[in-house]
N, C-alpha and C positions, 0 to 999 in steps of 0.2 A: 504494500500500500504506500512506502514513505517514498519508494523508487519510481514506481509507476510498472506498470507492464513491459516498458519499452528503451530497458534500461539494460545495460550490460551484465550488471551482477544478479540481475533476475532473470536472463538466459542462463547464468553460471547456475543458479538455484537449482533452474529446472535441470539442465543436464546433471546436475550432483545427485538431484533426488533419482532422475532417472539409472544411473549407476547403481544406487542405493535400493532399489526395487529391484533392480536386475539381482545384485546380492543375496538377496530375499527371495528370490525365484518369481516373484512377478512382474512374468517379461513382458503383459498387457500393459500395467502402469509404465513399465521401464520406455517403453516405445512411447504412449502416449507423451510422457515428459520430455524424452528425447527429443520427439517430432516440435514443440513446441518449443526449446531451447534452440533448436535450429530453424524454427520458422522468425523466431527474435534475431539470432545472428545474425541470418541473410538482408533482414531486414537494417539492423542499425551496423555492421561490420560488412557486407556484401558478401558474394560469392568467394572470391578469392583471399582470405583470410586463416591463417594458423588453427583456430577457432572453429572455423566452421566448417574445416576437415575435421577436425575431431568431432564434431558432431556427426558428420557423414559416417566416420568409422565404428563410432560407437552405436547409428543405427544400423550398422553392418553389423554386429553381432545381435542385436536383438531379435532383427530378422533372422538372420541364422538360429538364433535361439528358438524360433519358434516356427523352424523350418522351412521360411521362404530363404530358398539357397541363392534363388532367382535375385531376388531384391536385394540380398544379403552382399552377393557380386555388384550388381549397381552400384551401392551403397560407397562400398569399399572402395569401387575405381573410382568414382567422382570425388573422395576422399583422397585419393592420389594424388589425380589430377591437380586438383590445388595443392597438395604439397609439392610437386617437382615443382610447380610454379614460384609459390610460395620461399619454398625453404631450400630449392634446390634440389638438384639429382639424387645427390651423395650425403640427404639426411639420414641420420639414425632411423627416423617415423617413418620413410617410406619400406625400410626393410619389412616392418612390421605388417602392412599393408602386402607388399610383394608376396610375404610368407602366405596371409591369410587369400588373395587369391589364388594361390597355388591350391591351398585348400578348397576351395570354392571352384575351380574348375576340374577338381578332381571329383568331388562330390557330384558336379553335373555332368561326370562323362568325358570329359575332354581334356 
């Protein structure tokens, strides 16, 4: 209430809570919050932000969690995408991402 909806550190809320559910095993809430920390990011930080790759990533596992593998890939590579931009080829973060579609296109086959 004292931030507004539209505030940076109440995207951070939402994505914390959402981690925090995820922990908890519900990956309904965990997505629902996620989706909403990242609909704030895009919004007051844009597309191409450190920030709202990690949102991206983190609804990469939610969906995985609750076995859209389909989305779970999206998810991840759009989460890339703005890290090679972002932060560069040769970050740490994109290893992480690199790993987990490896995973993701094993899961679907390919």
């Amino acid at each position: 209430k004292l931030l507004g909806e539209n505030h940076k550190d109440t995207a951070n809320s939402y994505s914390n809570l959402a981690v925090y559910y995820s922990a908890l095993g519900n990956k309904e809430e965990a997505m629902k919050h996620g989706q909403k920390g990242l609909q704030i990011r895009q919004k007051l930080l844009g597309e191409n932000h450190e920030d709202t790759a990690l949102s991206y990533h983190n609804l990469a596992d939610y969906y995985e969690a609750l076995g859209n593998k389909e989305e779970a890939f999206k998810h991840e590579q759009k989460g890339l995408q703005i890290r090679q931009k972002v932060l560069g080829e040769n970050h740490v973060d994109n290893a992480y991402s690199y790993h987990n579609l490896a995973n993701y296109y094993s899961a679907l086959g390919n």
